[in-house]
N, C-alpha and C positions, 0 to 999 in steps of 0.2 A: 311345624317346619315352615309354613306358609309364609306364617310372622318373619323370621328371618331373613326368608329367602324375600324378603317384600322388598325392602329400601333399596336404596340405587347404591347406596353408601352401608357400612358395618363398619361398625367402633367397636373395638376389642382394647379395653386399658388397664392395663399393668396384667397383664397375662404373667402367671410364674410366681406371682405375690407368696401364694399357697398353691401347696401342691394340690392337684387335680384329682382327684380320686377316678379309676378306671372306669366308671359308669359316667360321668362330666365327660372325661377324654374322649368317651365314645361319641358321646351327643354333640361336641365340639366338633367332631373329626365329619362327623354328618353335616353341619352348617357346611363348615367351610366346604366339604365335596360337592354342595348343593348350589352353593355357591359359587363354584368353583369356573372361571370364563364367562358367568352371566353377572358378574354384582361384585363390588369393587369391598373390600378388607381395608381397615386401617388398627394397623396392630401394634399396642405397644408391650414393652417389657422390659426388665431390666436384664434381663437373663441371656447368654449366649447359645446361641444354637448348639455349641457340643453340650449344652445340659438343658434341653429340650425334654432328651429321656428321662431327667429325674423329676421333671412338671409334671409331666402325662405317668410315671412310674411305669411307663411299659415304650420301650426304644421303636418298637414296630408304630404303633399307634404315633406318634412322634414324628418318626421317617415318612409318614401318610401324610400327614398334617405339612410338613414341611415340604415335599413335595409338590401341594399345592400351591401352597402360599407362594412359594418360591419362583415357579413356575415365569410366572409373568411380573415379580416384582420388581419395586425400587427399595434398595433397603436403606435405609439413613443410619447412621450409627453416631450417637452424640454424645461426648465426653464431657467428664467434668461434671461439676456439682447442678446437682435441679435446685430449682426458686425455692425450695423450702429451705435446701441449709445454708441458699446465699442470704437468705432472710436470717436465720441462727445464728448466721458467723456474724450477718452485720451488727444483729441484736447484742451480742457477747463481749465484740469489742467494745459498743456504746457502755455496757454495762463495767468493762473491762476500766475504760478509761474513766468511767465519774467514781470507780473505788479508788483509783491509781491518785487520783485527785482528792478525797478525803469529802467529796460529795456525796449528795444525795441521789437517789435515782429516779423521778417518778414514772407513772405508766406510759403515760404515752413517748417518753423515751426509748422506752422498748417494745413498742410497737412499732410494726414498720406498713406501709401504706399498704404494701402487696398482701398483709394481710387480712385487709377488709375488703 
């Protein structure tokens, strides 16, 4: 617990990906309580807070955890597509338009910069 509770800062990203199995939820629920007023969280997710309960599979453990977090945050909510599928869409249309055209395509046409 030392490890965690050490840094001034805590990155938590893409919390929710996969569900949490209730032995994780527990060990989580301890960071962040330990954490909790002494050491700053940055948490990301894609998931909304009313399905909190279905990450942690248990609503109690969930309403703890959010409780904290909550407490003293800022929460940002950002819509719209992330870098990966603006990178896809952009790649599909290039692909899109040298078929529409009776071209060829090679690779680095469909690579995009944000990938490297």
């Amino acid at each position: 617990m030392r490890f965690w509770n050490g840094p001034q800062l805590l990155v938590i990203d893409e919390l929710g990906y996969l569900p949490m199995p209730s032995e994780a939820a527990a060990h989580l629920f301890q960071v962040i309580s330990r954490r909790y007023e002494h050491g700053s969280i940055i948490l990301t997710t894609n998931r909304g807070i009313a399905s909190w309960g279905e990450i942690f599979e248990d609503t109690t453990v969930a309403a703890a955890i959010l409780d904290r977090l909550l407490h003293h945050a800022t929460v940002l909510q950002i819509d719209g597509d992330s870098y990966r599928m603006r990178g896809h869409r952009a790649r599909l249309a290039t692909l899109r338009a040298a078929l529409n055209q009776g071209g060829e395509i090679s690779r680095s046409q469909l690579s995009n910069s944000d990938d490297r």
